[in-house]
C-alpha positions as CSV (number, residue, x, y, z in Angstrom):
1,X,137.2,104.4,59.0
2,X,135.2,106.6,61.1
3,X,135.4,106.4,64.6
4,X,132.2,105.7,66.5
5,X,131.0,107.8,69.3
6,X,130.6,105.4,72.3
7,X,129.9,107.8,74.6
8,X,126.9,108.7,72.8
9,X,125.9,104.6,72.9
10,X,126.6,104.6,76.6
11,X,124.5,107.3,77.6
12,X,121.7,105.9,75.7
13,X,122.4,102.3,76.7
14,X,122.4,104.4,80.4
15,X,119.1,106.0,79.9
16,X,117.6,102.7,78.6
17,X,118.6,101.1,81.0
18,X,117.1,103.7,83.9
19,X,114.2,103.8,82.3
20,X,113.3,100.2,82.4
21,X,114.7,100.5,86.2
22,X,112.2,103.3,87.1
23,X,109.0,101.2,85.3
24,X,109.8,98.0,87.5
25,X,110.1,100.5,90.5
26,X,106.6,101.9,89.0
27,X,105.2,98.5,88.9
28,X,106.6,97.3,92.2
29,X,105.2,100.6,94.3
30,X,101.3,99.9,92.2
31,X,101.2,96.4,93.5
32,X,102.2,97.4,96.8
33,X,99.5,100.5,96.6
34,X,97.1,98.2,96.0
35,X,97.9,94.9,97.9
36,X,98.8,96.8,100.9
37,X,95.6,95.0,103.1
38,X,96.1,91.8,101.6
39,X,99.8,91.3,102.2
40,X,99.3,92.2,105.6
41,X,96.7,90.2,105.9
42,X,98.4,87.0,104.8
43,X,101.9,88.4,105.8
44,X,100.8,88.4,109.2
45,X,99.0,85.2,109.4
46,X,102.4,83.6,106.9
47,X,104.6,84.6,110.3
48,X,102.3,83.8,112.9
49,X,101.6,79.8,111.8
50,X,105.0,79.3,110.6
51,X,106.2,80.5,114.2
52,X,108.8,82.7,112.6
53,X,107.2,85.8,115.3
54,X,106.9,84.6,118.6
55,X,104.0,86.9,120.6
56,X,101.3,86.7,123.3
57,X,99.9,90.1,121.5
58,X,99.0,89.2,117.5
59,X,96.9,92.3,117.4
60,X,99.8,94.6,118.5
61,X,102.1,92.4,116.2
62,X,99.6,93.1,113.7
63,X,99.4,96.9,114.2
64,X,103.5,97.0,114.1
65,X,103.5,95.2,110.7
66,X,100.9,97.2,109.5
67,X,102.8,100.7,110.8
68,X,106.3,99.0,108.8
69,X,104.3,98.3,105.3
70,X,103.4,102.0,105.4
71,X,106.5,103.4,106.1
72,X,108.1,101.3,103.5
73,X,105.3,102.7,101.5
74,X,105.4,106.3,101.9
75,X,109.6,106.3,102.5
76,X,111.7,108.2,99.8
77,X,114.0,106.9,97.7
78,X,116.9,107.6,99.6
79,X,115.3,106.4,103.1
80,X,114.0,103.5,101.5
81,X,118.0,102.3,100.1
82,X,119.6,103.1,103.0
83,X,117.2,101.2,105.5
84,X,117.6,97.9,103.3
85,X,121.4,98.3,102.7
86,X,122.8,95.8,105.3
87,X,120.8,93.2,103.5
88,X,121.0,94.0,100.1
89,X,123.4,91.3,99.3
90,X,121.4,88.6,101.4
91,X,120.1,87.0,97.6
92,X,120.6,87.6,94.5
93,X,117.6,90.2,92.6
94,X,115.9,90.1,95.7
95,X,112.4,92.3,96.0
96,X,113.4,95.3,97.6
97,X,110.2,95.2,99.3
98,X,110.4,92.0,101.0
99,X,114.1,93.1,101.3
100,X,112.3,96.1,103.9
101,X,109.9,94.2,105.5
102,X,112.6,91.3,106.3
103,X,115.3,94.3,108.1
104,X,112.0,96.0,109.7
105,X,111.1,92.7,111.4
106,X,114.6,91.7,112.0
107,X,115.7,95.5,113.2
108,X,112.7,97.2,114.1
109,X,109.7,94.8,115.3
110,X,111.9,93.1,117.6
111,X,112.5,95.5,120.2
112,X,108.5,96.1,120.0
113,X,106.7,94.8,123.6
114,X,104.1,93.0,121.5
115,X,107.0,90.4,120.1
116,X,108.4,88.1,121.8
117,X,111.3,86.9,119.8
118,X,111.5,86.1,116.0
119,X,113.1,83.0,114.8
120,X,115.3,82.3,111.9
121,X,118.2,83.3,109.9
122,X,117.9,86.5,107.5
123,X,117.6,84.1,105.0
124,X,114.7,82.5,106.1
125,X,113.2,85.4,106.9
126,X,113.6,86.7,103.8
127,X,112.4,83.4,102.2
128,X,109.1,83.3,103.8
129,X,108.3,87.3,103.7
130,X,109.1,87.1,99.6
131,X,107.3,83.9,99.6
132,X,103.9,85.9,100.5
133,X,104.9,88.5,98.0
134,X,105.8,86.5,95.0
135,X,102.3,85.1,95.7
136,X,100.5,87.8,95.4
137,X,102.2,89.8,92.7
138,X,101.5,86.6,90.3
139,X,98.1,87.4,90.8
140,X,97.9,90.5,90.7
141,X,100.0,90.3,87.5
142,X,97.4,88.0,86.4
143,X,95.0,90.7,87.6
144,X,96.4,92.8,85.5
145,X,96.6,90.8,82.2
146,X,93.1,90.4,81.9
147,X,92.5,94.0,82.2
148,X,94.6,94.8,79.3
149,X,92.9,91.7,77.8
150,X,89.5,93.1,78.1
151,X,90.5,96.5,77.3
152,X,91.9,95.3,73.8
153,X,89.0,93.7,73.2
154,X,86.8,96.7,73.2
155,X,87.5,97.7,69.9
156,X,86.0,101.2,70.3
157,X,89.3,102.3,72.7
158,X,92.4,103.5,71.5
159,X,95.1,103.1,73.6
160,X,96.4,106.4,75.1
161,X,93.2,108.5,74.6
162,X,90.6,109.5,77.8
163,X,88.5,107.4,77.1
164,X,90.6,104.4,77.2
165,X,92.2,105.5,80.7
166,X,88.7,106.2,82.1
167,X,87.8,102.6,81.0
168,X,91.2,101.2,81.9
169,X,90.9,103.1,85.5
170,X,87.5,101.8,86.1
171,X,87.9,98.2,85.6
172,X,91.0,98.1,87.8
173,X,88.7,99.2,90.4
174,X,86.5,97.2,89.6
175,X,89.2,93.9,90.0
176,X,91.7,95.4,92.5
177,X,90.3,97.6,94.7
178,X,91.3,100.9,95.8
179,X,94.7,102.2,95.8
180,X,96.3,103.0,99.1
181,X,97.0,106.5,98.7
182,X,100.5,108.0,100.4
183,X,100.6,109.7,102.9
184,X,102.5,112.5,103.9
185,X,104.6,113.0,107.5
């Protein structure tokens, strides 16, 4: 018998498995690019009714949430982890992003002078922040499905060439919007 290299298997079981890591982390930071203004939007009002942000101020509530979603946008890799490590074991597979916005309200919004107080436990918190994102990732998802529907469709396309980017880039503007672009600080 000839033995079998597992180290080999590992380190491509390894790279398999970072890969597929970094094209959810892909896929997470493109919704988030371009359902930045609506999850505000609907994050804001989702606190606000449910009375989980207590304020006399919503616009200045509303400009602090809006200042957090960009950070957690444009943060780095490392930033990012670190802020969102004294929840990470709050749920199972939990969205990193609602993971950051839930420890920027929790740690960060309530010291601003718009809020008043915030109410519940990190769980609920958590539950109501990933509650807003869950519902709009399932659309955009759905968004995104019938782009790549339509694109297959057009027979003429091949899948991979210019053309078939320009096409694909152009209808997703056409459906989602722009793309928040990152900035720089």
């Amino acid at each position: 018998m000839q033995p079998r290299d597992s180290g080999r298997v590992q380190e491509r079981l390894l790279k398999h498995l970072e890969r597929q890591e970094r094209q959810q982390a892909y896929q997470r930071d493109r919704f988030f690019r371009y359902k930045l203004p609506e999850i505000h939007n609907k994050l804001l009002q989702t606190l606000l009714m449910k009375k989980v942000v207590e304020t006399d101020n919503p616009a200045g509530v509303s400009d602090a949430l809006l200042k957090g979603l960009k950070k957690a946008l444009k943060s780095s890799q490392f930033d990012f982890d670190y802020f969102i490590a004294p929840l990470r074991g709050l749920v199972p597979r939990p969205n990193p992003y609602s993971l950051y916005i839930t420890q920027y309200l929790l740690e960060v919004m309530i010291e601003d002078p718009s809020v008043i107080d915030i109410y519940g436990t990190d769980e609920d918190v958590y539950s109501i922040v990933n509650s807003v994102f869950s519902e709009i990732n399932t659309r955009f998802e759905r968004t995104e499905e019938e782009i790549n529907a339509e694109l297959a469709a057009k027979t003429s396309l091949v899948p991979g060439s210019r053309e078939y980017d320009l096409a694909a880039e152009e209808l997703t503007r056409k459906k989602l919007g722009e793309m928040q672009k990152q900035e720089t600080s």
